[in-house]
N, C-alpha and C positions, 0 to 999 in steps of 0.2 A: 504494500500500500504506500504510494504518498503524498503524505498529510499534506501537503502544501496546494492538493487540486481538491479535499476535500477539507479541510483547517483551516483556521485562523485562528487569531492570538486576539483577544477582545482588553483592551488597557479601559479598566473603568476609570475615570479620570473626572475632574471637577474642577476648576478656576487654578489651573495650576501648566496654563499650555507652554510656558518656557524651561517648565522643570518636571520633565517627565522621562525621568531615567530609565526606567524600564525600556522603552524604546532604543536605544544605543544600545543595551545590555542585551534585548533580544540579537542584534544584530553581530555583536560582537563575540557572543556565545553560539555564532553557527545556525541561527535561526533564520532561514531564506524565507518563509510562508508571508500570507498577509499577514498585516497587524492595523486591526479598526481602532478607533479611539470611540469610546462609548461615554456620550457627554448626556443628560438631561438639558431642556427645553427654560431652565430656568439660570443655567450659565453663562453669566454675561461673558464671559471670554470666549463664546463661541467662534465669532468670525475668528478669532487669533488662531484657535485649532487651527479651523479651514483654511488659513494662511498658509499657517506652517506646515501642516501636513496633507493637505489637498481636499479637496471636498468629499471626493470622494471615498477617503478613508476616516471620515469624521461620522460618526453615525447617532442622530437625536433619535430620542424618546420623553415622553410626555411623563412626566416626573408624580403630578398630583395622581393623574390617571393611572398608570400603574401602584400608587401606593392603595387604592382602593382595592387591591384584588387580592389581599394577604394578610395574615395577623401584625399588625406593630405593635402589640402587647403591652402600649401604654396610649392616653390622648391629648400627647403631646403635639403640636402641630411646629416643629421641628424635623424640617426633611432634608437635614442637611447628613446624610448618610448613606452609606453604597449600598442598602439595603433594595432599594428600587431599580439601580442600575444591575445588580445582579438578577433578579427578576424580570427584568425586562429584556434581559439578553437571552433569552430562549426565544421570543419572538422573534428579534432580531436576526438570529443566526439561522433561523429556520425562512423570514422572508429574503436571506443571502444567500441561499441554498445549499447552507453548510451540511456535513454529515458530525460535526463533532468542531466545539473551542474551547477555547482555554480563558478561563475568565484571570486576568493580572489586575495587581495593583499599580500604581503612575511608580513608585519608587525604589522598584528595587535595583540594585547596586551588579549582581556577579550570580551565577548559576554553578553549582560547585558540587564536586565528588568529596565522601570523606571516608579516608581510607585509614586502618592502622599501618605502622611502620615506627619499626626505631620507640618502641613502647610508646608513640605518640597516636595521639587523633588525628592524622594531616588532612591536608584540604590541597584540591586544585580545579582550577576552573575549566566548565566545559567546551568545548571548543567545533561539538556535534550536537548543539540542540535538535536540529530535526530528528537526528535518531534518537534522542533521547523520548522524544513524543509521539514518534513510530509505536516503542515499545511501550511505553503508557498507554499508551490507544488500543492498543492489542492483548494487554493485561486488560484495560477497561472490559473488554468485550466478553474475553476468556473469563473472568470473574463474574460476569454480572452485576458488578456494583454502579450503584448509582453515580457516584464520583470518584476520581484520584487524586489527588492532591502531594504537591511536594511538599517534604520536611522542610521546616526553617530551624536557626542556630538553635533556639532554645532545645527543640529536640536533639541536642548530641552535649546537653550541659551536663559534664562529669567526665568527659572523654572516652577512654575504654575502660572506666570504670563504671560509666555512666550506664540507666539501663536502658538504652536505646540502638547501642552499637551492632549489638549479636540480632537486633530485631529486624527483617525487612518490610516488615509492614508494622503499621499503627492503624489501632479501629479509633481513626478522628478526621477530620479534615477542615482543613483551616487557610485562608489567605489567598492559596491559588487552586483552582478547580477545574480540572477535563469532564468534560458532560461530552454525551453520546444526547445531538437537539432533539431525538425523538423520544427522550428520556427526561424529561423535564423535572425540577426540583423546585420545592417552592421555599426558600427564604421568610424565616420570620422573625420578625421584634425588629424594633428602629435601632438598636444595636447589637452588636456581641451577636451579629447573624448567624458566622459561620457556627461558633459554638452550639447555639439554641437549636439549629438545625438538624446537624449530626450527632448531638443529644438525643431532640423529639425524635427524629426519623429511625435512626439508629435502634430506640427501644423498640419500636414498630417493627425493628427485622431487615431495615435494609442495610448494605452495604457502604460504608464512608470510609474509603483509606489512603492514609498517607505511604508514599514509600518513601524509605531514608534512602534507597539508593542515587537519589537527588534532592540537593539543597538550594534553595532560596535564599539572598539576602536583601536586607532593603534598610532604606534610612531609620534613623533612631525615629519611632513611635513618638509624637507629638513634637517633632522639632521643626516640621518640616510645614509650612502654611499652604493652605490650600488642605480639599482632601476633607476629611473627617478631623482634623485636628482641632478646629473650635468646638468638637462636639464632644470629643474626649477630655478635653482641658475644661471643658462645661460643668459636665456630669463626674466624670473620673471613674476608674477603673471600679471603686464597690459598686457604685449603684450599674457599671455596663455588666457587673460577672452576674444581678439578680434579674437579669430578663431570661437568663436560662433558668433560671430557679420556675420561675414563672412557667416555662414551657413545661417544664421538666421535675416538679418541687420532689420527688423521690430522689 
C-alpha cells in the first residue's frame, strides 16, 4: 500500500499560522504525503494559513456546528479547544476521499526511535516516516482497533528501568491519532479529549493503542501561544484530568 495516494496528515491548528512546526518536522522526518491544515470558521488568521500554505491545503469547518453533535461535558461556552476540530475531521477526510489520516498537533519538534544501548535509553530521529505509517496502517487494520496513536516522552520516563521499555503497545491513546475515515470516533468533553475518550470507549471494548515503537515530541505544554494554551492556563490541569472523571467516575 501507499499511504500517500490514500493518506494525509490533518495539522489541527488555531491562530498560530507562523509557528506551526509540525509541518517542517513532517517533512524532514521522510514524510512525502499530503498534509491539510485543519482550521475552524472562527480563526481570524485564516487568510494567513491560505497565504502561507495554499488554499488548497487549508481546510474550514464550522466550529459552533460541529460542537452540537457530541458531549462537552460541561456549559461552558468556551470553544477555544481541539475538541471540534478532531470531530470534524472525519467528515473532512471522508468529503477528501481519504481511506485513512493522521490527526497532529501544530507543534511538534522531531519523530524519534528509542532504542537501548550502552545501558542507556537512546533516541534517534526518523528519517522514513512514510514507512513508519505504512506499518501503523497495517497494524490499524490487522488489529481492528479503533485508533493508533504514537508514544510521547513521558511514556519512556524511567528509561530501561522504566515500565514502558519491554512494552510495544499501551491500551491508551493520546495526542496523535490514525483513524481508518470509515471508522469514525467520536470525541468528548471540551477538554482532556483524548483521555475521556479512550477511557469511555475503551470500557465499552474497543481498541485505543499507542505503540512505543515510535515517539513524538512537541513544544513545552503551555509555553507556546496560540493553540489551547489560554485554555489550559485558564482552567489548569485539576479541573482538565475531572472531565474524564465525569465520562468515566469508576
Amino acid at each position: 500500500m501507499n499511504p500517500n495516494k490514500t493518506f494525509a496528515a490533518f495539522i489541527l491548528t488555531h491562530g498560530r499560522p507562523d509557528n506551526v512546526s509540525t509541518y517542517e518536522t513532517l517533512r524532514k522526518c521522510g514524510y512525502t504525503g499530503n498534509i491539510y491544515f485543519i482550521i475552524d470558521n472562527e480563526d481570524e488568521t485564516a487568510d494567513q494559513y491560505r497565504l502561507r500554505y495554499g488554499d488548497e491545503n487549508v481546510l474550514m469547518f464550522d466550529k459552533k456546528a460541529v460542537s452540537k453533535t457530541f458531549d462537552l461535558a460541561d456549559t461552558s461556552n468556551n470553544l477555544q479547544t481541539i475538541v471540534c476540530a478532531r470531530n470534524a475531521s472525519f467528515q473532512i477526510a471522508k468529503d477528501s476521499g481519504l481511506e485513512y489520516f493522521m490527526q497532529l498537533d501544530d507543534d511538534y519538534n522531531s519523530f524519534q526511535y528509542r532504542y537501548p544501548s550502552e545501558n542507556k535509553l537512546k533516541v534517534v530521529e526518523t528519517k522514513c516516516l512514510d514507512a513508519v505509517i505504512q506499518a501503523m496502517i497495517k497494524f490499524l487494520n490487522d488489529s481492528g482497533a479503533s485508533t493508533v496513536a504514537m508514544a510521547q516522552g513521558g511514556d519512556f520516563i524511567g528509561g530501561l528501568e522504566g515500565a514502558t521499555i519491554n512494552k510495544p503497545l499501551l491500551r491508551k491513546a493520546m495526542n496523535s491519532f490514525l483513524f481508518r475515515t470509515d471508522n469514525p470516533t467520536t470525541f468528548v468533553g471540551r477538554i482532556n479529549e483524548d483521555v475521556n475518550t479512550y477511557v469511555l470507549e475503551g470500557s465499552r471494548g474497543k481498541l485505543y493503542f499507542t505503540t512505543t515503537a515510535i515517539m513524538l515530541t512537541q513544544d513545552q505544554t503551555q509555553k507556546n501561544k496560540g493553540g489551547m494554551t489560554e485554555t489550559y492556563l485558564e482552567s489548569g490541569t485539576y479541573l482538565k484530568s475531572f472531565y474524564t472523571v465525569i465520562m468515566h467516575p469508576s
